[in-house]
N, C-alpha and C positions, 0 to 999 in steps of 0.2 A: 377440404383444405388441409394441406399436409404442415403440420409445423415444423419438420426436417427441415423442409423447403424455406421456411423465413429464418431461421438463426444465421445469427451472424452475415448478415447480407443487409445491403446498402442497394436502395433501387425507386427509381425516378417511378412514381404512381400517377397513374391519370389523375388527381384531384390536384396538381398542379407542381406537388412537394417531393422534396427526396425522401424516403424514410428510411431511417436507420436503426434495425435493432441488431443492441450490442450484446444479448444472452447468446451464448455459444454451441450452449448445449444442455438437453435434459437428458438426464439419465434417471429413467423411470424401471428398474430391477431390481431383483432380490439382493444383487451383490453392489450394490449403488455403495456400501459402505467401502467397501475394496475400492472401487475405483477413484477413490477419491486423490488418492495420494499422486498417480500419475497425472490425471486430467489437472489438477491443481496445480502441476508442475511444469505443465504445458502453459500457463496464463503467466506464469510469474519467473521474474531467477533467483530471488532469494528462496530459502525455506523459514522463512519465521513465521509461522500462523496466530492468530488471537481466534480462540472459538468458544465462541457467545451461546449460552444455552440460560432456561431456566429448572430449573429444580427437577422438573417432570421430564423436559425431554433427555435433560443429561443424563437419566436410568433409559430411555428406551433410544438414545442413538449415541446420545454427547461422548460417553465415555471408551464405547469402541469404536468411534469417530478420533478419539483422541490416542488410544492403543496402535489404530494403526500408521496413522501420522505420524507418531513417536519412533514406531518398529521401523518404519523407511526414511529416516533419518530429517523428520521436519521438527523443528523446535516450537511446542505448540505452551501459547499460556493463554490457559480456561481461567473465565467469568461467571458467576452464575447473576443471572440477572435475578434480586430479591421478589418478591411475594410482598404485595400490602398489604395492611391490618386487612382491607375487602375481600381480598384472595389472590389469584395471580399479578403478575408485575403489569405496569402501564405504560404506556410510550408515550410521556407527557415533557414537559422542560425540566423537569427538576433529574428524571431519571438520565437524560440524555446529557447531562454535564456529569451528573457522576460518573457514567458510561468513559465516557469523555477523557478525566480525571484516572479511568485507572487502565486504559488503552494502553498498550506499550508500542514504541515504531515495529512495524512491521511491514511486511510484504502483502498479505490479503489474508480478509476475516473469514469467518465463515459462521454463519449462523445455523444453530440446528434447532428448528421451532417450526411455529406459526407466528401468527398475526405481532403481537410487539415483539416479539425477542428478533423474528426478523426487519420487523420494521427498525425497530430501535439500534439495530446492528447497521442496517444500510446507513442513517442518519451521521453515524458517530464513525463510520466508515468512509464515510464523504468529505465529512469534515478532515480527515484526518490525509485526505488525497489518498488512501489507499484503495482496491479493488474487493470487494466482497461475491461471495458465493452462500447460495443456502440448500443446506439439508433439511428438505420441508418432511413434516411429521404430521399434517390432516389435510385433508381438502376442505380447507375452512374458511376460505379468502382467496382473493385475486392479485393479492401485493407481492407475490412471488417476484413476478418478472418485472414488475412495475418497478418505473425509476421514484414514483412518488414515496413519498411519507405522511401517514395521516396520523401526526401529531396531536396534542392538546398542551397550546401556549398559551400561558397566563387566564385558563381557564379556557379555553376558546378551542373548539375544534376545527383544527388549519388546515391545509394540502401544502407540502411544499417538496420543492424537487431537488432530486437527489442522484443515486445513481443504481443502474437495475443492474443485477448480479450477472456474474459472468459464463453460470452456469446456477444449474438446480438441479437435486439428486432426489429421488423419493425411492422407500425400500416399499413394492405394492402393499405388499401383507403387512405393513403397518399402516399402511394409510386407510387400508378396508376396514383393519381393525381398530384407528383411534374412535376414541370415546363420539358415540353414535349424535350425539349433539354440536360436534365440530363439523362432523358430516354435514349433518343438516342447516349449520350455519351457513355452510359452504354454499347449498341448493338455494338458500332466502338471497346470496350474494348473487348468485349465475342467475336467476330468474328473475331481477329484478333488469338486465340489459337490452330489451324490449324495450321498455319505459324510457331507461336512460339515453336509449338511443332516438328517441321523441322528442326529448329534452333538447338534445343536441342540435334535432332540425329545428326544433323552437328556435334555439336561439341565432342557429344559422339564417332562419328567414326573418327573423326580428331583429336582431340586433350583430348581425354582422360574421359572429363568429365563423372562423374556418370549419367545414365539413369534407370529412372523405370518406364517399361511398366503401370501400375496400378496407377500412379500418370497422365500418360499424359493423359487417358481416364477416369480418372472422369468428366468429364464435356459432353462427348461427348452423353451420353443418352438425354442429354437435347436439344442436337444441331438442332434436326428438329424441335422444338420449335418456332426457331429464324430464323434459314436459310431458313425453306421452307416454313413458313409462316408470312412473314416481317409485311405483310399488319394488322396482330391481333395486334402486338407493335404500328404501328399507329394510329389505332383504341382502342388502350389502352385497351384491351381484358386483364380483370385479368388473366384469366390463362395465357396467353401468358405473359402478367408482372412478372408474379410470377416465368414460367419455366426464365426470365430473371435473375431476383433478384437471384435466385439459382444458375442457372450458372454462377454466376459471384460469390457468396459466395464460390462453389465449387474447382472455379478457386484457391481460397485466401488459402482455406483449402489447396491445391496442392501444393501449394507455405512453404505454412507450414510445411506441410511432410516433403517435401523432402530439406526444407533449404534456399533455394533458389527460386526467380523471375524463374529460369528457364523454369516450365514448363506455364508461363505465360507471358514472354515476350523476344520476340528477335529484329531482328532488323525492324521490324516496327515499335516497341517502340520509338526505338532513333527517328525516324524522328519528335515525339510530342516533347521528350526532345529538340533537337536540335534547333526547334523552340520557346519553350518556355525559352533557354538561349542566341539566337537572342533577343528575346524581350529584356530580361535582359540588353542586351548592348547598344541596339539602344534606347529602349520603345516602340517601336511599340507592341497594344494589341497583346498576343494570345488567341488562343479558349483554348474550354474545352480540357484536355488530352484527354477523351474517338474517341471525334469527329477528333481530329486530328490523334491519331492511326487507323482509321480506311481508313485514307488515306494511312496512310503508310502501310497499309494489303495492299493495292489494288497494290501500287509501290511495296511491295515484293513479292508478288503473279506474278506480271508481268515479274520482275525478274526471278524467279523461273521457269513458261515459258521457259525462254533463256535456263536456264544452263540446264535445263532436254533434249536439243536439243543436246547436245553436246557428244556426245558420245568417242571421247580422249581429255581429257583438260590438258592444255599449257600451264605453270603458267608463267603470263606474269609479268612484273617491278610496282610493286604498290607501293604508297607513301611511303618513309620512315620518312619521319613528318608530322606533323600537316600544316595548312595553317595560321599563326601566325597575318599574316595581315586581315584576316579573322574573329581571335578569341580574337583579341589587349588585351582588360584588360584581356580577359579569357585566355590567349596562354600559359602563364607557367602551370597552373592548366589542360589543355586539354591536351600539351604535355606530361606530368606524365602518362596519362592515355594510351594514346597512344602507349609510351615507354613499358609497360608494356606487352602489344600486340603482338611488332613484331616478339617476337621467336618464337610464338604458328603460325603467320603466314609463317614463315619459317618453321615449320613443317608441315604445309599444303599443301602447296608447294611441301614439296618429298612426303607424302603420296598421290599426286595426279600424281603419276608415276605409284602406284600400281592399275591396272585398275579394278582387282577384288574388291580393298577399294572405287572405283568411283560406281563401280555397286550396291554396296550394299549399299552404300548411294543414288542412285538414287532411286531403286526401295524401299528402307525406305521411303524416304523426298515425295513423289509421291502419296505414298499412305493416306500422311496427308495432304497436298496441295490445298485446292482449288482455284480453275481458279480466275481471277483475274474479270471476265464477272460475276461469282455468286457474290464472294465477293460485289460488285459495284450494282448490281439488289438489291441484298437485303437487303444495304443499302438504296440507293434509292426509294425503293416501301417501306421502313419501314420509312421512312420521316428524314431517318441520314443526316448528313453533307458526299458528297460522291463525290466533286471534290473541286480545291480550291479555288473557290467566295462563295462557303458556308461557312467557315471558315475564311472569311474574308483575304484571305493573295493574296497577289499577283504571278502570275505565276516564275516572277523573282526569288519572295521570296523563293518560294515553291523548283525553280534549286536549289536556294542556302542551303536551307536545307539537298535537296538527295543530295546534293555532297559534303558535309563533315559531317554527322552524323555518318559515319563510324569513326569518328577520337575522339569521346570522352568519349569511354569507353573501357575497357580494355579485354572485352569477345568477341572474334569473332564472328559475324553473318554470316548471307548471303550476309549482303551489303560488309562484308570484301571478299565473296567468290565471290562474282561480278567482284570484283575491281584486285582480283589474274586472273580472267579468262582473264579478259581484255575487260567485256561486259561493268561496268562501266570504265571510266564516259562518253562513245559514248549514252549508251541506256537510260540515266536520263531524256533526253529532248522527246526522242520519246514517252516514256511510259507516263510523263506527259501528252502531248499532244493527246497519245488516249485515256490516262482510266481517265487523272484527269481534261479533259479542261472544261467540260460539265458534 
């Protein structure tokens, strides 16, 4: 699948829908810095740009980002998004008003980063009704082309929508060469869309949601890139970076289509958020998002194992709240989300009487799956974070995550279809202990 071929095109797809993606163009070269000033110039008629960096990427793009936009007569006023006492900046509520607050009108931003300085630029770009572009600097995530934002409001780790750039520029040799852990982030996020694309027929045969075939395989021509050859991403092999950087743009694009995170994140996802709103309460660091999802691939995939064993399932008594002692300042904000859940879980519940709706969920979910033994190799031989002392978190830490990530978002996963079967919360510590000890 060619990505030339989807930008900027508008086109009626067999799954019933028109989809529209509004990214125009990537410009993935050496001289991606040069081009910026015409292609930018093409989206817009004013020249006033605001360009959003943080501390690190304004030395490796921001500043001759900003040189040459100056030299061709755009009027550019630079942000550096701050650094927390914990280390880089966050894309939470408190950042995204300041943001907010020191925006001047303009014609379109442009963000030069990864994961929050571009999320946090789209956000407060949206807000502002203007257009954004990013100059991406790792293959560390898939929110490139995404019109999503994945926020943290009032503690809570949200999805909300926004708007996806109008282009993306990458200079290759620094994306081969950013720091070898964004990389890797990037592989725990791309290998984790198997799963999520499970998730998605879950809940398309359960609970209603839309599903389109053509949005969940975009990415997968690119799959043996990454899955069957780990060892080229360690080795920093461009083409192997490159089919990286793409797969994960494709992912954003997918996301874009069809509206929604859906065909890019289910419940492996929560187990990074889940973690990253622990921190929030206690302080304890967490890792990068990439690297921590690609733990929770390996716990859903494990998962996934069990309930494919099960040939008549028995919906068994699952929480009907939250764990309040658990989520103290977060518990009214988790509860909401929660609440919101349990009827789709009670419909799951009776449609899991009807054995012909179990079967065709198995033999769907089955065919996108992989083993929880690949997922974990090719992390591993690709040099990813792929149990939890690579990530830094303790085994403790790691139970206490699988066993309330299901409670704070309001889409059903498989970690909710665990916890109906009755596999969770007995199987959280086993599967820790064989696929995440080492």
């Amino acid at each position: 699948m060619n990505p030339e071929k989807l930008l900027n095109t508008t086109f009626d797809c067999e799954c019933g829908s028109s989809h529209e993606v509004p990214v125009r163009s990537i410009i993935y070269a050496e001289d991606a810095i040069e081009c910026l000033p015409e292609l930018l110039a093409s989206f817009v008629k004013g020249r006033r740009i605001v360009l959003v960096t943080d501390k690190r990427t304004r030395a490796i793009a921001g500043e001759r980002a900003k040189e040459i936009l100056e030299q061709t007569g755009w009027s550019v006023h630079d942000i550096i998004i701050p650094d927390t006492d914990k280390g880089g900046p966050v894309c939470d509520d408190i950042t995204h008003a300041w943001l907010n607050d020191l925006m001047p009108p303009a014609d379109i931003a442009l963000a030069v980063g990864s994961g929050v300085v571009n999320d946090i630029t789209k956000w407060s770009a949206f807000d502002k009704e203007i257009p954004y572009a990013v100059f991406a600097t790792a293959a560390t995530m898939n929110g490139y082309t995404a019109a999503n934002v994945a926020p943290t409001i009032n503690g809570v780790k949200c999805l909300i929508r926004a708007r996806a750039p109008l282009a993306v520029f990458a200079i290759p040799s620094v994306i081969v060469e950013a720091p070898f852990e964004l990389t890797a982030a990037g592989l725990g996020d791309t290998i984790a869309k198997p799963v999520s694309t499970a998730d998605w027929i879950f809940n398309n045969i359960f609970c209603g949601e839309s599903f389109c075939r053509y949005c969940s395989e975009i990415i997968n021509s690119l799959e043996p890139y990454y899955l069957d050859r780990p060892g080229d991403i360690s080795d920093r092999k461009p083409t192997a970076i490159e089919a990286l950087f793409n797969a994960l743009l494709y992912s954003g694009i997918a996301m874009t289509i069809i509206g929604t995170s859906a065909p890019a994140s289910g419940g492996e996802h929560l187990f990074s958020h889940t973690l990253d709103m622990m921190s929030s309460i206690d302080g304890i660091e967490h890792d990068l998002h990439g690297r921590q999802v690609g733990l929770g691939t390996i716990f859903a995939s494990a998962l996934y194992e069990r309930i494919f064993e099960i040939e008549k399932p028995t919906c068994h008594h699952y929480p009907d709240d939250i764990d309040r002692k658990f989520w103290g300042p977060l518990a009214e904000n988790v509860h909401r989300e929660y609440q919101q859940k349990l009827p789709m879980l009670k419909t799951i519940c009776e449609k899991l009487a009807d054995g012909n709706t179990w079967d065709v969920f198995l033999n769907a979910a089955a065919a996108q799956v992989r083993s929880p033994a690949q997922i974990k190799n090719c992390l591993k031989a690709a040099g990813a974070a792929h149990n939890f002392s690579d990530i830094g978190c303790s085994r403790e830490r790691l139970l206490a995550a699988a066993l309330h990530m299901h409670e704070i978002r309001k889409r059903p996963t498989i970690i909710d279809l665990a916890w109906i079967l009755g596999i969770m919360p007995g199987a959280a510590e086993k599967i820790i202990d064989r696929w995440l000890l080492k």
